[in-house]
C-alpha positions as CSV (number, residue, x, y, z in Angstrom):
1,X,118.7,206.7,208.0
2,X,120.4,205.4,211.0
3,X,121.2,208.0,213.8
4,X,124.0,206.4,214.5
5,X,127.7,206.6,213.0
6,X,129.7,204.4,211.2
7,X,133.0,203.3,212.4
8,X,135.6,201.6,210.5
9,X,138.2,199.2,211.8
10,X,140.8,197.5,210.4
11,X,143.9,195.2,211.3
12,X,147.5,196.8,211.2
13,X,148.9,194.5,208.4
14,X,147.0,194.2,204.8
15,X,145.0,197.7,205.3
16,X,144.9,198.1,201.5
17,X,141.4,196.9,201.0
18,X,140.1,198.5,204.1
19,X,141.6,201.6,202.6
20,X,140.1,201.5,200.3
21,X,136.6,200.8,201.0
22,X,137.5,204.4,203.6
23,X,138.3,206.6,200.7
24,X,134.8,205.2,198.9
25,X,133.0,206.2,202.1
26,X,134.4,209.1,202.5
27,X,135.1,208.2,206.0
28,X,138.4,207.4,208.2
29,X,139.5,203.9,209.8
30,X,139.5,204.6,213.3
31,X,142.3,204.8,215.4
32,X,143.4,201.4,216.6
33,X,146.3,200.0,218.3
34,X,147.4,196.3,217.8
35,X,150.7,195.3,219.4
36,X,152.4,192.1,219.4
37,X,154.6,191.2,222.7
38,X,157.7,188.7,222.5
39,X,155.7,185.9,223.1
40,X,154.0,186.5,220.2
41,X,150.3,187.6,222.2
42,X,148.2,190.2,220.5
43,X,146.9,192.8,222.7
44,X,144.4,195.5,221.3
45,X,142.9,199.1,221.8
46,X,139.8,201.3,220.0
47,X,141.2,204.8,219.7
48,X,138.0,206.5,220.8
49,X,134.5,205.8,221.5
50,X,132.5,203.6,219.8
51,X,129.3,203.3,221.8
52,X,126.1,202.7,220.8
53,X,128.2,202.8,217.0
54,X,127.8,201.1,213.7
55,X,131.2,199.0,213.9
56,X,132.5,197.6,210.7
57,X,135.6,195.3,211.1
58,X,137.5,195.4,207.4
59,X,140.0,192.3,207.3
60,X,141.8,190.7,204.0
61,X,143.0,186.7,205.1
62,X,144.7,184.9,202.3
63,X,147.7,182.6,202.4
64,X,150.6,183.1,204.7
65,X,149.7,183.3,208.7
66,X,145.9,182.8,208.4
67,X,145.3,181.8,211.7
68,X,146.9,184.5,213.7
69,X,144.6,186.6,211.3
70,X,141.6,184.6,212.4
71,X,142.4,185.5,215.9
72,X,142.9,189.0,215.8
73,X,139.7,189.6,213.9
74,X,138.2,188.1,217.0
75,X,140.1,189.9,219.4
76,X,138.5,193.2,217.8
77,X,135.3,192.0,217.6
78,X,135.7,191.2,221.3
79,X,137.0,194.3,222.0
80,X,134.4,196.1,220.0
81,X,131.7,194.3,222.2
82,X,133.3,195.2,225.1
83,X,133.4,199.0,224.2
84,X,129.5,198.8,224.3
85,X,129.4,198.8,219.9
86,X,125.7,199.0,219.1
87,X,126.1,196.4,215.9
88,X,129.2,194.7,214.8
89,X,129.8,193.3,211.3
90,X,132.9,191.4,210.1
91,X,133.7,191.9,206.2
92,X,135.7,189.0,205.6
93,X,135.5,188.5,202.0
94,X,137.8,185.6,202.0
95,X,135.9,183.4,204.7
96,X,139.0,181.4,206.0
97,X,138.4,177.2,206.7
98,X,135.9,177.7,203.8
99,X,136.9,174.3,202.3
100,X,136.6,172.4,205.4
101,X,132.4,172.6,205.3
102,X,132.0,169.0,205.8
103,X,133.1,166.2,207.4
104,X,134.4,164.1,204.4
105,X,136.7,161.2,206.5
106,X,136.1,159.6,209.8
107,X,136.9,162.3,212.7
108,X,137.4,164.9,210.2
109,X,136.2,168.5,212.3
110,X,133.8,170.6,210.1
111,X,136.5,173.6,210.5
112,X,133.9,176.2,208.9
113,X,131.4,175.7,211.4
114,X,133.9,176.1,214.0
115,X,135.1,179.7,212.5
116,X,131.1,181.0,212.7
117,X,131.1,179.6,216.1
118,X,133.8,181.6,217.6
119,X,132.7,184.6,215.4
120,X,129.5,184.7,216.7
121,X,131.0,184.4,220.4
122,X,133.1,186.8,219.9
123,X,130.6,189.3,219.8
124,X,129.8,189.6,215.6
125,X,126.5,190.2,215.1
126,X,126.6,190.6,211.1
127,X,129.3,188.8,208.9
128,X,129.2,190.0,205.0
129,X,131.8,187.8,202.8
130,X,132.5,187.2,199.0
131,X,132.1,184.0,196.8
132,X,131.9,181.5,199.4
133,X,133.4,178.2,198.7
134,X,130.0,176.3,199.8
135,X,127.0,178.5,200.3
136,X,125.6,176.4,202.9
137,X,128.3,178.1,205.1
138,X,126.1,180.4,205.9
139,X,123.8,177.8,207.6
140,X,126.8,177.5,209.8
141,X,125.7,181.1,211.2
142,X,122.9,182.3,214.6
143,X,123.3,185.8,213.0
144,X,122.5,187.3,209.3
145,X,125.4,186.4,206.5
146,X,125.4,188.3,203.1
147,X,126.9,186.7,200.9
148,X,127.7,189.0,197.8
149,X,129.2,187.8,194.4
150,X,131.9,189.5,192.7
151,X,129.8,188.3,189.0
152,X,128.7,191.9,188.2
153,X,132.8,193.0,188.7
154,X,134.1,190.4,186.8
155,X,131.2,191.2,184.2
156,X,132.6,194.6,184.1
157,X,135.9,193.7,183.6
158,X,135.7,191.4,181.3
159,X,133.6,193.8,178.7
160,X,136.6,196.5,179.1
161,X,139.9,194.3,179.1
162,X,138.5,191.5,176.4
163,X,137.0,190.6,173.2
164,X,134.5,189.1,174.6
165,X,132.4,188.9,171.3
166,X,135.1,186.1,171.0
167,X,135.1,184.8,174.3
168,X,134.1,181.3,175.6
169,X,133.4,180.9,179.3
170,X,135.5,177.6,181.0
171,X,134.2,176.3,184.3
172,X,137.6,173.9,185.5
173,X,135.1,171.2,187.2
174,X,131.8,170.4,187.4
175,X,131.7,172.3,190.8
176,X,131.6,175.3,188.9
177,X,129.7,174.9,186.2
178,X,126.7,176.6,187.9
179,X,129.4,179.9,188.2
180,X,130.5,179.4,184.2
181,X,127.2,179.4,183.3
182,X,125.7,182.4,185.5
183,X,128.5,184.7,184.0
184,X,128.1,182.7,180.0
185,X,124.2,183.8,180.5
186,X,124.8,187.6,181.1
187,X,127.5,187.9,178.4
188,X,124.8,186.1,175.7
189,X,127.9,183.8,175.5
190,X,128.6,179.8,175.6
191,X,130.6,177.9,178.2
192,X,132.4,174.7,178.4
193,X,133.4,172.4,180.8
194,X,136.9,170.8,182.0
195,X,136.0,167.3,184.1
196,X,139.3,166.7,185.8
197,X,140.4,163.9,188.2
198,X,142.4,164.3,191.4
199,X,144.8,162.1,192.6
200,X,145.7,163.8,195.9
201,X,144.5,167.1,197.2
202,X,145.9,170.2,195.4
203,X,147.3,167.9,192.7
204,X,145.3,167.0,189.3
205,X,146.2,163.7,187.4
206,X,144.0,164.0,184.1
207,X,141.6,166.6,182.5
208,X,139.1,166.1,179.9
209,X,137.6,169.1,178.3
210,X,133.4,169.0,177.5
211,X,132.4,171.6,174.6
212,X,134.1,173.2,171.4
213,X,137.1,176.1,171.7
214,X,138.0,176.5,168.5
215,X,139.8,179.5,167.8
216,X,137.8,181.0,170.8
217,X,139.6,183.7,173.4
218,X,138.9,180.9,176.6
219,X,138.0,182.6,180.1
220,X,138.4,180.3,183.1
221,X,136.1,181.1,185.6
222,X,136.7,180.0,189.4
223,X,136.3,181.2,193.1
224,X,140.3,180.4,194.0
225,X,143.4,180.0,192.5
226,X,145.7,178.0,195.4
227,X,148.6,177.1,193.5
228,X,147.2,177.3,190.5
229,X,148.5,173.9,189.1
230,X,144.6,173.5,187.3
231,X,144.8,176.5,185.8
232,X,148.1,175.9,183.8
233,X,146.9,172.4,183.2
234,X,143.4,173.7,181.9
235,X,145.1,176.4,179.9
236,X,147.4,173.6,177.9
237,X,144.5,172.1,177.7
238,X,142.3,174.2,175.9
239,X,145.4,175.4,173.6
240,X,145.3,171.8,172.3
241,X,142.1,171.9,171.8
242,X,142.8,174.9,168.9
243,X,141.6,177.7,171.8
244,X,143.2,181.3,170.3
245,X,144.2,182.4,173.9
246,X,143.6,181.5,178.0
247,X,143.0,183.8,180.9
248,X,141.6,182.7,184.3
249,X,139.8,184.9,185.8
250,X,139.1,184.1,189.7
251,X,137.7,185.6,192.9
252,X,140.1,184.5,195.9
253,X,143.7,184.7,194.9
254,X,144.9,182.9,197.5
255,X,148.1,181.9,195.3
256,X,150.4,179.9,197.9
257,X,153.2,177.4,197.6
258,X,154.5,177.6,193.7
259,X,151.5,179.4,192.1
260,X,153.3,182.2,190.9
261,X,156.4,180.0,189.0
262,X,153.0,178.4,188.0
263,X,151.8,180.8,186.4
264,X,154.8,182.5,184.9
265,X,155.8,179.0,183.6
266,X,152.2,178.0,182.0
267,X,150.6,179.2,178.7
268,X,148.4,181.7,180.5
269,X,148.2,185.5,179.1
270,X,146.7,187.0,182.4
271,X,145.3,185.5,185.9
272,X,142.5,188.2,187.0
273,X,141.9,188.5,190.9
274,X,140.0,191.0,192.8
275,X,141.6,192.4,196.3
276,X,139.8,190.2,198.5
277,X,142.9,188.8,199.2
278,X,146.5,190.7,199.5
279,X,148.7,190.0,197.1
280,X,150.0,193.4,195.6
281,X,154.0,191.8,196.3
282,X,153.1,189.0,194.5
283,X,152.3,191.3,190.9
284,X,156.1,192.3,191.3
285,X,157.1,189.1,190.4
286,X,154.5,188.1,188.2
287,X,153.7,190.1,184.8
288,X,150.5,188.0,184.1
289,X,148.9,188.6,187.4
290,X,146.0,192.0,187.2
291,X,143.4,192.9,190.0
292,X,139.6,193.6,190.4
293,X,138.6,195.9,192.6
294,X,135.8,195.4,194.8
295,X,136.0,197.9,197.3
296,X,133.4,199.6,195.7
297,X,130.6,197.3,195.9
298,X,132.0,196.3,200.0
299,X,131.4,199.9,200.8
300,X,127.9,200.2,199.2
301,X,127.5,197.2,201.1
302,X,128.5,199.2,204.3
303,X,126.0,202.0,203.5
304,X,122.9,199.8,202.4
305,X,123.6,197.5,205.8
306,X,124.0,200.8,207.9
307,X,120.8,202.6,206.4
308,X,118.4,199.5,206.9
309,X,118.2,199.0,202.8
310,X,118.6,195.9,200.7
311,X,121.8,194.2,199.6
312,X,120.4,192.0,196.8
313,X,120.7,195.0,194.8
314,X,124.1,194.4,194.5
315,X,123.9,190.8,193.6
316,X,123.4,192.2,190.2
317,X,124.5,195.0,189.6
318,X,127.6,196.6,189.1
319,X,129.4,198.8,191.7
């Protein structure tokens, strides 16, 4: 057991997951002040001592301002290092600039390696994040990534909210079909696979489905929903294919631009998220959207890191 304390920080905007993970803990965010002058600067203060602490920085980035997010996660890992923290991790289950992990045109920047950069000069000496769009990300990194899975949640859910005896695994490329098959294996079920061709970024121009969905209840499988135009185009898919029903269940709900008249307009029952990214407005709007919570397995995350025990436990097992 560590002899020292854990201290729990959190941005003032999109607290709900940090909240969370607090009432798990038993334990309160810390008092913090982040204020924004005219100009549009952030300037920020620790409410109390954290020296020689355990400092664990809980931040949700999704669509919308991301960068001014990025930049005041830093600023509190600065100001963390400054206050003489003994250990400072950032949970950032949605790693921002994930996409951008290689350089695929001429002077294209690798944008992810430049987010562990200034992380790590910052001042963060742990960073523990969810799904990640390219696990080599965490190559990117001169300190120790976790990178957990939200599999055993999604397992979870999907034996209480479905019939899964019925179910059929979808992976919506070939990217994923590692993913669809992973999750297929623990439910003793089968998986098939949509091959689709892009003709610009964000946009899909045909999709060709690999395996049999006969009357089957299809589950879509995927690490982000952006505006969701491949899932309604899977989901018509598969319901011409003689598929019973569709539901997509991914990790990141980043859901920008038109997802959500996406959604409402497409032949989708229900897109599952979990909370690693805000979007509790966006359910007012939209029937079909339901969450996964995974505060629970990022605060025995928190516990294991802070007590020195191992975190491959939870790649497994449900929390």
């Amino acid at each position: 057991m560590a002899n020292n304390s854990i201290k729990l920080l959190a941005p003032d905007v999109h607290r709900g997951l940090a909240e969370l993970v607090s009432k798990r803990l038993g334990l309160p965010l810390t008092d913090s002040t982040l204020k924004r002058d005219p100009t549009g600067e952030v300037s920020f203060s620790i409410g109390q001592s954290v020296r020689d602490q355990d400092i664990f920085i809980i931040t949700q980035i999704g669509s919308g301002i991301v960068n001014d997010r990025v930049l005041e996660l830093l600023i509190m890992i600065n100001a963390s290092k400054t206050a003489s923290a003994r250990r400072i991790t950032a949970i950032i289950p949605n790693f921002p600039y994930a996409r951008q992990d290689r350089k695929d045109k001429s002077r294209a920047p690798i944008t992810a390696k430049l987010m562990a950069d200034m992380l790590t000069t910052a001042g963060c000496d742990h960073v523990v994040t969810m799904d990640l769009h390219a696990s080599q990300i965490q190559g990117f990194f001169d300190v120790p990534v976790d990178n957990l899975y939200a599999e055993p949640s999604v397992v979870r859910y999907i034996k209480e909210n479905v019939n899964f005896q019925d179910a059929i695994i979808i992976s919506p490329d070939a990217g994923g079909a590692k993913r669809a098959a992973g999750l297929a294996d623990r439910l003793d079920l089968n998986f098939a696979l949509i091959h689709k061709e892009r003709a610009r970024a964000n946009e899909v121009s045909r999709m060709v489905l690999v395996g049999d969905v006969t009357d089957k209840i299809c589950i879509i499988v995927d690490d982000m929903a952006d505006t969701c135009g491949t899932l309604a185009k899977a989901a018509d898919i598969l319901l011409e294919n003689r598929a019973r029903s569709v539901i997509a269940i991914v990790t990141h709900g980043v859901l920008s631009g038109n997802a959500i008249q996406n959604i409402n307009g497409s032949k989708l029952d229900k897109v599952v998220c979990t909370n690693t990214v805000p979007f509790e407005e966006k359910m007012k709007s939209c029937p079909k959207l339901d969450v996964i919570d995974i505060s629970g397995v990022l605060a025995e995350s928190i516990r294991r890191l802070h007590n020195g025990e191992s975190i491959s436990y939870l790649f497994k097992h449900q929390w």
